[in-house]
C-alpha positions as CSV (number, residue, x, y, z in Angstrom):
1,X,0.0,0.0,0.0
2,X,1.1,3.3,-1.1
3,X,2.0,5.7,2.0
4,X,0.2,9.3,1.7
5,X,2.1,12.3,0.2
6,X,1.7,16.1,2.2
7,X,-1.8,16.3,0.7
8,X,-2.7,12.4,2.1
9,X,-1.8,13.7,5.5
10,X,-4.0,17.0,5.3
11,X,-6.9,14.8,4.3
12,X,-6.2,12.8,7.4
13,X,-6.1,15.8,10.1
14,X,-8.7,17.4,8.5
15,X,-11.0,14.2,8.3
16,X,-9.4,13.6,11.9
17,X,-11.7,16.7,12.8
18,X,-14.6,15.8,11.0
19,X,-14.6,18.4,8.1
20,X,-15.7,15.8,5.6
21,X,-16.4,18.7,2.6
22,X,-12.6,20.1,3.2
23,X,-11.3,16.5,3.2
24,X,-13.2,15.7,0.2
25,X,-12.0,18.5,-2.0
26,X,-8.3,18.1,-0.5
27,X,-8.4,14.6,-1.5
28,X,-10.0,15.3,-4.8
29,X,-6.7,17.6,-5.4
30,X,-4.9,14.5,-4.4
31,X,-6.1,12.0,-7.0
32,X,-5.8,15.1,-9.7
33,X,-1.9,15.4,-8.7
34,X,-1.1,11.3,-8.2
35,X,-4.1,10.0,-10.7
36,X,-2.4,6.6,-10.3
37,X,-2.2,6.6,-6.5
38,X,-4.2,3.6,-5.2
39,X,-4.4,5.2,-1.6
40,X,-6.1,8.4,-2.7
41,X,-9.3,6.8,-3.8
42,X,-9.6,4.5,-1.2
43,X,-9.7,7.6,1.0
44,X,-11.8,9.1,-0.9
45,X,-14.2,6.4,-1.0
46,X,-14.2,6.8,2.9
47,X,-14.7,10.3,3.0
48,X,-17.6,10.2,0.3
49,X,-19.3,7.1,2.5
50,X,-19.2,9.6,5.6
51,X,-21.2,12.4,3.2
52,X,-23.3,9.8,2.6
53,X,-22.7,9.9,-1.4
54,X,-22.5,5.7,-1.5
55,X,-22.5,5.2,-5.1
56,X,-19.5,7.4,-5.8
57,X,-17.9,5.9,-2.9
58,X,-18.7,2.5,-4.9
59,X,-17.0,3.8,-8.0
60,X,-13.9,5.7,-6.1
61,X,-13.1,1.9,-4.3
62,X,-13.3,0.3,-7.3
63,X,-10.6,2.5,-9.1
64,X,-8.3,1.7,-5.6
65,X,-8.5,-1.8,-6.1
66,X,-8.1,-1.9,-9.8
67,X,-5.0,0.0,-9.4
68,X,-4.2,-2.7,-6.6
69,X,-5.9,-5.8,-6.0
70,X,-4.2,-7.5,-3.5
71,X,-4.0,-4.7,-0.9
72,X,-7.0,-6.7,1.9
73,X,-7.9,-2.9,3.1
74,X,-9.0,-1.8,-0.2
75,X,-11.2,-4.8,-0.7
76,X,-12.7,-4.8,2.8
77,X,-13.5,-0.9,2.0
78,X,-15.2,-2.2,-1.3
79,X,-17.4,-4.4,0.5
80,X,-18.5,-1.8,2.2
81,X,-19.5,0.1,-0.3
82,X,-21.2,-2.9,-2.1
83,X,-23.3,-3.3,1.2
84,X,-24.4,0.7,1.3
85,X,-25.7,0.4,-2.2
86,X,-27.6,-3.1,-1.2
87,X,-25.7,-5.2,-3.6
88,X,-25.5,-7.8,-0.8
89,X,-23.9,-10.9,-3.7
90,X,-20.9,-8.6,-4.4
91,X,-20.7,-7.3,-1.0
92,X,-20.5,-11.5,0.1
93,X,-17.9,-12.0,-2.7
94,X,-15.7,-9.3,-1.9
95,X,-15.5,-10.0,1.4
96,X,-14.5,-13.8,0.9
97,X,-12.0,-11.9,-1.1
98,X,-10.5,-10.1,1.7
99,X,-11.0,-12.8,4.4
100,X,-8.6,-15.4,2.0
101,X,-5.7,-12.5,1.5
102,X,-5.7,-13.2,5.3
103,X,-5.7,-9.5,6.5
104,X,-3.8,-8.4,10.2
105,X,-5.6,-5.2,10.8
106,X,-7.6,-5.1,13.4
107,X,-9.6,-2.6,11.8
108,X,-10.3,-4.6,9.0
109,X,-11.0,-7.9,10.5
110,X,-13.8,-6.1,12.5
111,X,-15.2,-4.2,9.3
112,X,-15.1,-7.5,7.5
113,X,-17.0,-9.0,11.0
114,X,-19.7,-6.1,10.2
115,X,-20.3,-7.1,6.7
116,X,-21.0,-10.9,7.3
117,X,-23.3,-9.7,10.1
118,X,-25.6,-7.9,8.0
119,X,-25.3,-10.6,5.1
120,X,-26.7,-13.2,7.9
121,X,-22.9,-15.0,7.8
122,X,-23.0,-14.9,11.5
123,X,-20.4,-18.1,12.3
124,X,-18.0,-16.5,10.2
125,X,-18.4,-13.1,11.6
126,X,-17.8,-14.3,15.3
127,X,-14.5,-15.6,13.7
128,X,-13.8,-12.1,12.7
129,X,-14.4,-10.6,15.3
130,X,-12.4,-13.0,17.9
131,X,-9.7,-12.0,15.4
132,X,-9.9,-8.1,15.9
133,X,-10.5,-8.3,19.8
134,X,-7.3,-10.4,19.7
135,X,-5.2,-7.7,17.5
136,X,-6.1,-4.8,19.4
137,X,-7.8,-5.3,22.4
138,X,-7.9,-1.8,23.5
139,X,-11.0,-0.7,20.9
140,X,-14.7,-0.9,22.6
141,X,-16.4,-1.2,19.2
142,X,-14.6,-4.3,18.6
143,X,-15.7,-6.0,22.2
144,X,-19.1,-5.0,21.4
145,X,-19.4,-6.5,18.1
146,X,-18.4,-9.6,19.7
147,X,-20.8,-9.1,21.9
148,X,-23.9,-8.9,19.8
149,X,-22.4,-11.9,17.3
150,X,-22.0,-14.1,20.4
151,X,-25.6,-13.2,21.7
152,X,-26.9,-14.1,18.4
153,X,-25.3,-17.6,18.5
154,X,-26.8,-17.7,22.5
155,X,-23.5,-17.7,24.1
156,X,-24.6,-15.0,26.9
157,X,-22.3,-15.4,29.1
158,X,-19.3,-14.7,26.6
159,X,-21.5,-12.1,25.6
160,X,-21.8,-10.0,28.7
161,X,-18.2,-10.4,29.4
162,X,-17.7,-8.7,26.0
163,X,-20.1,-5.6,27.0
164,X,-18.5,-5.3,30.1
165,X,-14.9,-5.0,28.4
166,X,-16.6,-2.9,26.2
167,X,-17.8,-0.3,28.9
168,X,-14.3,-1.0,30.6
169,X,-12.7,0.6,27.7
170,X,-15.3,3.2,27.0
171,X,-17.6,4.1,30.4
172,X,-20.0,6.1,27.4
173,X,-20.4,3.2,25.9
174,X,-24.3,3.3,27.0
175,X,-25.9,0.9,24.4
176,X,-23.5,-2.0,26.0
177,X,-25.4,-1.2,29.0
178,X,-28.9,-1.6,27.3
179,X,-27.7,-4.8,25.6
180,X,-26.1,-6.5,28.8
181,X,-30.5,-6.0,30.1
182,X,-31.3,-7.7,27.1
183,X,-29.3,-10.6,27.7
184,X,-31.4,-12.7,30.3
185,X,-34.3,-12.6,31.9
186,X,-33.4,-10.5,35.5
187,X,-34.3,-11.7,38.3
188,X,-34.5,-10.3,42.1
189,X,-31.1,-11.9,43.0
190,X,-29.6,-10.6,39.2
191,X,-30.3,-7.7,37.8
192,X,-28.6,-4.3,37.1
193,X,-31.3,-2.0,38.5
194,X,-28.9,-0.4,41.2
195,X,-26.1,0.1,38.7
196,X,-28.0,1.9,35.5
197,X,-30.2,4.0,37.9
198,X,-27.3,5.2,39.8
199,X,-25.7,5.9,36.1
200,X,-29.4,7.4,35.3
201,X,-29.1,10.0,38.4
202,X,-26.1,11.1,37.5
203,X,-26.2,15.1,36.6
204,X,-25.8,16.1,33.0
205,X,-26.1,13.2,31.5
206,X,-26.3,12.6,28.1
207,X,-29.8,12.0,26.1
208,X,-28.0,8.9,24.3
209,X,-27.1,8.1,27.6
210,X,-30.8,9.1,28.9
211,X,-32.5,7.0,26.2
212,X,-30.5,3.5,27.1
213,X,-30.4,3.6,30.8
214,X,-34.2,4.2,30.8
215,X,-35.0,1.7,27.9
216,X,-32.6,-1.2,30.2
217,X,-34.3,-0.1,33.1
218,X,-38.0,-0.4,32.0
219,X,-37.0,-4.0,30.6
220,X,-35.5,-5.1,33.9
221,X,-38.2,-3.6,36.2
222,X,-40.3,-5.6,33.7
223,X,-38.6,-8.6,34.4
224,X,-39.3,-8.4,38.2
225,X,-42.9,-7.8,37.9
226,X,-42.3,-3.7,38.4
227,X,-44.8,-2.8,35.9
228,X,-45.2,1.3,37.0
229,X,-41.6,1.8,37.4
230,X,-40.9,-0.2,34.1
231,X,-43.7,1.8,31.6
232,X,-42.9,5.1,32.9
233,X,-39.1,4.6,32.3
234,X,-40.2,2.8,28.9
235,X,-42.1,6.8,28.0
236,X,-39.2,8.7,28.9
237,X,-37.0,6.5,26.7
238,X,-38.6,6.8,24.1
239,X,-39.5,10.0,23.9
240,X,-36.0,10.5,23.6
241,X,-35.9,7.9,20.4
242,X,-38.9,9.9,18.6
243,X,-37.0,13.2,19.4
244,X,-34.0,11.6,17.8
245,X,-35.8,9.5,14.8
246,X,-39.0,12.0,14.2
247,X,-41.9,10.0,12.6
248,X,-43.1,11.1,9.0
249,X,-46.5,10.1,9.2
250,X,-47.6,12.0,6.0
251,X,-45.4,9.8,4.0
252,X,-47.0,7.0,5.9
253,X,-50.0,7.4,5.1
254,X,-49.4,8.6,1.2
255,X,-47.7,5.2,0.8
256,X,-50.1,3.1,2.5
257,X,-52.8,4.8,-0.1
258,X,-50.8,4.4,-2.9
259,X,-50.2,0.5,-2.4
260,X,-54.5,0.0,-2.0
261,X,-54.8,2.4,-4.8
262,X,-52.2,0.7,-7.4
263,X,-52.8,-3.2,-6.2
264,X,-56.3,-3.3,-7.1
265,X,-58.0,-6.5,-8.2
266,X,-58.3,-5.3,-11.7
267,X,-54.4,-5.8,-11.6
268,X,-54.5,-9.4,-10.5
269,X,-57.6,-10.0,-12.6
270,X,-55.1,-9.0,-15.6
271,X,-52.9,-11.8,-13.9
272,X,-49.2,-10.9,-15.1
273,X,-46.7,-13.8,-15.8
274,X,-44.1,-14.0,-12.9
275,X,-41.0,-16.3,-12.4
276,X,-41.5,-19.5,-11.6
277,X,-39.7,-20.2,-8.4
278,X,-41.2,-22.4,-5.3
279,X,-38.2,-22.3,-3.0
280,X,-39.1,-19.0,-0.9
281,X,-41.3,-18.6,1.8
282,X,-42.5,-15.3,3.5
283,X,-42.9,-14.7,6.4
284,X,-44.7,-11.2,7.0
285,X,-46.7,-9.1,9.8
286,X,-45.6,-6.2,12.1
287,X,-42.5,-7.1,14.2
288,X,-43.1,-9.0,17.5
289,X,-45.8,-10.8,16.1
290,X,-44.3,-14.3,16.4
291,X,-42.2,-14.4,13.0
292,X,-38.9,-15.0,14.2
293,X,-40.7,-18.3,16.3
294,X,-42.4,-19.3,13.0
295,X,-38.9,-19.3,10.9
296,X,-37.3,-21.6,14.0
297,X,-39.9,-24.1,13.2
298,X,-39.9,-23.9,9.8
299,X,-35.8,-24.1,9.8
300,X,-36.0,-27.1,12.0
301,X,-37.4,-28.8,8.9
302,X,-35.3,-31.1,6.7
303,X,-36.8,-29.4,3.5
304,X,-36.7,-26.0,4.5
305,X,-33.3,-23.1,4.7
306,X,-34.0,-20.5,7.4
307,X,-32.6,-17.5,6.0
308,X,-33.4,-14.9,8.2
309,X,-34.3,-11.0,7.3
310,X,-33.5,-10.2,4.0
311,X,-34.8,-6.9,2.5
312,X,-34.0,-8.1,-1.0
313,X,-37.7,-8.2,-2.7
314,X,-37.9,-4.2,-1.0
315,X,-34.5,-3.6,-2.5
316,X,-35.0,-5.2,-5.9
317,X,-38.6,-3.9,-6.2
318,X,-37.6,0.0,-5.6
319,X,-35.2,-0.5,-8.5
320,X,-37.5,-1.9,-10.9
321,X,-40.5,1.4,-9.8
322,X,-38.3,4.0,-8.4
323,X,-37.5,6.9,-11.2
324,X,-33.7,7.7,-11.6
325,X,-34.9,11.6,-10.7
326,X,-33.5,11.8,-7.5
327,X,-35.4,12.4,-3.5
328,X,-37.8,14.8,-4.7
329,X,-39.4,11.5,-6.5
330,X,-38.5,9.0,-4.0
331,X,-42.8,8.9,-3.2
332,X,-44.0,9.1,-6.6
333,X,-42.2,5.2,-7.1
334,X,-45.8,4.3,-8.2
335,X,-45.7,6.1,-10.9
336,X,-43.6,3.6,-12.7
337,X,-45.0,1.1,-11.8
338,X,-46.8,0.1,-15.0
339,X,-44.3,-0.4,-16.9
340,X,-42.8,-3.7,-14.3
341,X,-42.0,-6.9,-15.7
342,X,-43.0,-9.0,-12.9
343,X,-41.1,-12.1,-13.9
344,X,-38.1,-9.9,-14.2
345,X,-38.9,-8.9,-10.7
346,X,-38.9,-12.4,-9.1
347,X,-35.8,-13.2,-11.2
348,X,-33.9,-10.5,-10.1
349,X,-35.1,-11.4,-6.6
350,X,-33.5,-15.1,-6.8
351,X,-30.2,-14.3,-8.5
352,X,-29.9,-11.2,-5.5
353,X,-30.8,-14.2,-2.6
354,X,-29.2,-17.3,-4.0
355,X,-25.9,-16.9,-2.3
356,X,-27.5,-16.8,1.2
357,X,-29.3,-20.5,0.9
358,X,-28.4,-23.5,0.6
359,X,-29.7,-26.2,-2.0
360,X,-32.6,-27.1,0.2
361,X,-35.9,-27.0,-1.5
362,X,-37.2,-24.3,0.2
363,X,-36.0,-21.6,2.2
364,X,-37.8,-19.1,4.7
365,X,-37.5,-14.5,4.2
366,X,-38.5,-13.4,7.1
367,X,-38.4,-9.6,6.6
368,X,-41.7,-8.6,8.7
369,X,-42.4,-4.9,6.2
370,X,-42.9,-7.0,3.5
371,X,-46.4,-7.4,4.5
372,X,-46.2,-3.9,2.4
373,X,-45.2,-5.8,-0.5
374,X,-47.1,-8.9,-0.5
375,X,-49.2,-7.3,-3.5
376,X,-45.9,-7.4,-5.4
377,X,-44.9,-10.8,-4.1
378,X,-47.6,-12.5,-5.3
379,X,-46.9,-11.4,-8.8
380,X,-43.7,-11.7,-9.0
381,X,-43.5,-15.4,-7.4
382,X,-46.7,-16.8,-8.2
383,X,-45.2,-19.8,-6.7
384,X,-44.1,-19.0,-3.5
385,X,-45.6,-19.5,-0.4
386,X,-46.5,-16.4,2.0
387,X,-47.8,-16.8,6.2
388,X,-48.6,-13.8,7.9
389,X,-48.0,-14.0,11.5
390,X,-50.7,-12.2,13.8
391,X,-51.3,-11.3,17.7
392,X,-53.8,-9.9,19.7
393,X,-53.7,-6.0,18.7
394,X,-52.9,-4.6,21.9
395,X,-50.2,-6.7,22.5
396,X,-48.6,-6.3,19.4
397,X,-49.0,-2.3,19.8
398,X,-47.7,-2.5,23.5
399,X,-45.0,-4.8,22.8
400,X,-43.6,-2.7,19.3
401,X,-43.8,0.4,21.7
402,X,-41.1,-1.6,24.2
403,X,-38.7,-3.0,21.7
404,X,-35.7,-0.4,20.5
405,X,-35.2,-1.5,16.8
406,X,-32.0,-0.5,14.4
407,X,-31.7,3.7,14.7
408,X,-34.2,5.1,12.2
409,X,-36.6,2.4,11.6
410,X,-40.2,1.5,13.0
411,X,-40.0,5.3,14.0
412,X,-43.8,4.5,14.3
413,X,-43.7,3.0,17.1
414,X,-42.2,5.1,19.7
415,X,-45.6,6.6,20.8
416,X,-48.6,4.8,21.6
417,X,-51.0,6.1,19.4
418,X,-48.5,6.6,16.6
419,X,-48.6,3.2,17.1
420,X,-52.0,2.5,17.0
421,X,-52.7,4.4,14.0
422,X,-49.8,2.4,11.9
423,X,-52.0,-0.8,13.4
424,X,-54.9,0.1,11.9
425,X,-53.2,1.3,8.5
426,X,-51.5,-2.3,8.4
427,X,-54.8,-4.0,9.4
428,X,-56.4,-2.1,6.6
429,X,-53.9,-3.4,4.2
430,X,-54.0,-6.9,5.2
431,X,-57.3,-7.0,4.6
432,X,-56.9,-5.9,1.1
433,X,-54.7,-8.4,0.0
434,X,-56.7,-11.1,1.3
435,X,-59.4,-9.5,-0.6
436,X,-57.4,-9.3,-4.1
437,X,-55.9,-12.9,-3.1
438,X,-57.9,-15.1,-1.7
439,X,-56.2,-17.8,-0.4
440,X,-52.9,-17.3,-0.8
441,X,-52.0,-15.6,2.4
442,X,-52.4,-18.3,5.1
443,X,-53.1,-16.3,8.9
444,X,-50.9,-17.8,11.3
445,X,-52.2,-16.1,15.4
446,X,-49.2,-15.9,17.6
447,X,-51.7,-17.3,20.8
448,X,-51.9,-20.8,18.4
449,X,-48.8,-20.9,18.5
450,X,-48.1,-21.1,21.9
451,X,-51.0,-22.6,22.8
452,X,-51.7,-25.6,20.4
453,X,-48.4,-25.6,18.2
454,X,-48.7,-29.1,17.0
455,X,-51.8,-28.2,15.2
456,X,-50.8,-24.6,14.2
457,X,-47.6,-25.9,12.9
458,X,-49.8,-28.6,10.8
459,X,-51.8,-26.2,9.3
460,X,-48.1,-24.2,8.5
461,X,-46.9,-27.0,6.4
462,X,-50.0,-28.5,4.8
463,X,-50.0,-24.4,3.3
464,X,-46.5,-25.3,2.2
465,X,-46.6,-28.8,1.0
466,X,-44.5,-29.7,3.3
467,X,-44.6,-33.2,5.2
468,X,-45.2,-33.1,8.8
469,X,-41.6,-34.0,10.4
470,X,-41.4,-34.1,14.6
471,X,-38.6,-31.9,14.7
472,X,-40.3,-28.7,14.0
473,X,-41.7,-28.6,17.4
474,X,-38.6,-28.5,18.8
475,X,-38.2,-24.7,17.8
476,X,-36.7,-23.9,21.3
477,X,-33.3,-25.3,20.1
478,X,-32.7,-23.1,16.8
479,X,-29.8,-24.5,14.3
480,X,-29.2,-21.1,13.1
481,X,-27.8,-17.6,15.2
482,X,-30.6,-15.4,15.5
483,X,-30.5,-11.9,15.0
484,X,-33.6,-9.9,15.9
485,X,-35.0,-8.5,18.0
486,X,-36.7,-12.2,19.8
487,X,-32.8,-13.4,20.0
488,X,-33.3,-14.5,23.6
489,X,-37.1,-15.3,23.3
490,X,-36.9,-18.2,21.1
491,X,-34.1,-19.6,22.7
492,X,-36.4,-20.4,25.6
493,X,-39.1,-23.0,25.9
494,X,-42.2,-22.2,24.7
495,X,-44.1,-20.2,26.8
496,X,-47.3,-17.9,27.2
497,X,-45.5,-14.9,29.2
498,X,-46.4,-12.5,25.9
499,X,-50.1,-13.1,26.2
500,X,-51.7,-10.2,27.7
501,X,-49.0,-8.5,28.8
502,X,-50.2,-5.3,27.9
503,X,-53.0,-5.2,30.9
504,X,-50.2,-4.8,33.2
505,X,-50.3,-1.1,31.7
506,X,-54.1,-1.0,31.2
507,X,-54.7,2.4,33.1
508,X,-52.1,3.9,31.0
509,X,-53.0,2.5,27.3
510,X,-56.5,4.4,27.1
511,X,-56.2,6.1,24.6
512,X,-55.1,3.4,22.3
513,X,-57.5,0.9,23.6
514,X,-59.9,3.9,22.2
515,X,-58.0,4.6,19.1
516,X,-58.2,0.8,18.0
517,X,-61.8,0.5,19.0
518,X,-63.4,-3.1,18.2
519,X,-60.1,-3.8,16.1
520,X,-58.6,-4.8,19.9
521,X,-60.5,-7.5,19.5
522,X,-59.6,-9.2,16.2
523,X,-58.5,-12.3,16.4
């Protein structure tokens, strides 16, 4: 690798200080003045990924590594790029790439651990990430990712001595905290109550720090049967979260109107020609609705690849509508939509997945918002089977409202009846497509489940012509890491704990017992 010149240092102590415009046009002067120079791209390509500007951080990584192919960094920064612009095959493929040059930096091996992650390669991210703790063990980041990897393969244990190194290193490092609380089930002999409120009390404190000591707090209290101590922490964290993420409702609703308003049964009266494929089956519904139980039980059979949450048919699908004229368009998607080749769609969908399953004949994509798309999905893969996983509609409000998802999305759901308005604009929808497809969606109540899964799970795979096989029911032992947010939940026996559980709040959930109306009562 090519050391920097006097410019490749003043791109560093000027990205050092977070002046990302100065950088770029000081690196820009680089590349014009040493057009050959490998390392002046690649930093560009990092500066432009900080701007946010991921395609032309794509194309400034590419040139570094055609001008030198065996440098690992280069490649690892390539896969990066691949992964912002969702091409998750090249993103796999490049990383492989850089994981066989066999890289040293610690740096790397922990980017490298990141990209697995989000391509579902769990086994070989934990690998990775062993790797960077044991090259520099002085970086928090790189306990913490080996933290949540190790939680997702249920080594706990491991896992909170990971967070704690992490906070050893980093006493800011307040999501740790929140993830240590998510770890087990607390009980009156173990629990963290005394620690994180005494961090909580603490003058001038943070909001980042605010938002996870109240979120850990509320889930703890929780745990011990502290129900007014756990909601009113469980409100002030998350008014934090929707001050931080604000909710564009507007754009909600415009969507939701669009989708009724474009998948109308004259469409699927016209019945376009999609791809032929059988393998996939979605799994789709609001989050915490029993999906990630129904993919354990599913992946438990023979027949059937549990892939996990991919948001390839979103991905692939906003390519083929979106128009190429930039965010002032980015609602008017629709618009192009006449013009979609469905079978293309479903195509592009398979080449995009294949790398992430095996050669099983089926495998499960359990990414919950593509209840949005089932429309589409039904066109596309006329073949394919799709489940929709239910629960009682308070419940699922309540227990959205208490779960902190990735930063930015289900902004919905920090706010009760925020909430309970995206219910009943997802109820609404739900209803359509079983309208335009009868039959084709199969209902599947998260209180079956748990209560009678022998003959829920039946009813599962008679809908996907699958043979009944006796080790589906033993879905509290998944074969696969699992990385939502049920990771600890499944991995328990099954139980009826969820059922309910928002009564515990009852007095303080008027207004969307109100707001949802006889709806509270479906199902």
């Amino acid at each position: 690798m090519m050391q920097p010149h006097g410019l490749g240092e003043r791109v560093d102590q000027v990205a050092g200080r977070g002046d990302w415009d100065h950088a770029l046009d000081l690196c820009q002067q680089w590349i014009c003045d040493e057009p050959e120079n490998a390392e002046g791209f690649h930093r560009l390509s990092s500066i432009l990924l900080q701007l946010g500007r991921n395609l032309a951080a794509l194309k400034a990584s590419q040139s570094a590594v055609f001008l030198e192919t065996d440098e690992p960094c280069y490649l690892t920064q390539l896969s990066r790029c691949f992964l912002s612009v969702h091409k998750d095959k090249e993103a796999y493929e490049t990383t492989c790439r850089a994981v066989e040059m066999e890289p040293k930096d610690a740096g790397d091996l922990n980017t490298l651990g990141t990209v697995f992650t989000h391509l579902g390669r769990h086994d070989q991210a934990l690998s990775l990430f062993r790797r960077a703790v044991a090259g520099d063990p002085n970086v928090a980041q790189f306990h913490s990712n080996l933290a949540s990897s190790l939680h997702f393969g249920n080594q706990t244990d491991e896992a909170e001595a990971a967070f704690r190194q992490a906070i050893a290193l980093d006493s800011d490092n307040y999501r740790a905290r929140w993830s240590i609380s998510q770890l087990h089930r607390q009980s009156d002999d173990s629990n963290h109550i005394e620690e994180f409120t005494d961090l909580l009390d603490r003058p001038a404190q943070t909001e980042t720090a605010e938002m996870y000591l109240s979120l850990a707090l509320a889930k703890e209290h929780e745990d011990l049967g502290q129900f007014e101590h756990s909601f009113d922490y469980l409100v002030r964290g998350n008014r934090i979260v929707r001050r931080t993420y604000p909710h564009d409702e507007e754009g909600e609703i415009e969507t939701f109107d669009n989708l009724h308003r474009i998948f109308d049964a004259a469409l699927f009266d016209r019945k376009p020609v999609g791809h032929a494929a059988s393998a996939p089956i979605f799994i789709v519904g609001l989050p915490r609705t029993g999906s990630t139980l129904l993919e354990q039980i599913l992946g438990r059979h023979g027949a059937v690849f549990p892939a996990g949450e991919m948001r390839t048919f979103n991905v692939e699908f906003t390519r083929m509508c979106r128009p190429k004229s930039g965010k002032a368009q980015k609602r008017r998607w629709q618009e192009d939509f006449a013009s979609i080749d469905f079978a293309e769609l479903g195509q592009r969908y398979m080449d995009a997945v294949r790398f992430r399953v095996d050669q099983s004949r089926f495998f499960t994509d359990k990414y919950p918002i593509n209840y949005q798309l089932a429309g589409a999905i039904a066109l596309a893969l006329p073949e394919a089977k799709i489940i929709h996983t239910t629960r009682d509609p308070m419940d699922t409000c309540f227990s959205n409202f208490k779960q902190l998802f990735s930063p930015g999305s289900c902004r919905y759901s920090y706010d009760l009846e925020s909430m309970g308005r995206h219910f009943l604009r997802y109820r609404n929808l739900m209803d359509h497509w079983h309208q335009v497809l009868p039959g084709r969606i199969l209902d599947v109540a998260y209180e079956e489940l748990v209560t009678d899964p022998e003959t829920t799970v039946q009813r599962v795979l008679n809908h996907c012509d699958l043979d009944w096989q006796d080790a589906c029911l033993d879905f509290d032992r998944p074969t696969q890491p699992v990385a939502t947010a049920s990771t600890a939940q499944v991995r328990q026996p099954v139980h009826q704990r969820g059922i309910g559980r928002w009564k515990h709040h009852a007095d303080k959930m008027t207004g969307l017992m109100k707001l949802l109306g006889t709806t509270a009562q479906y199902e």
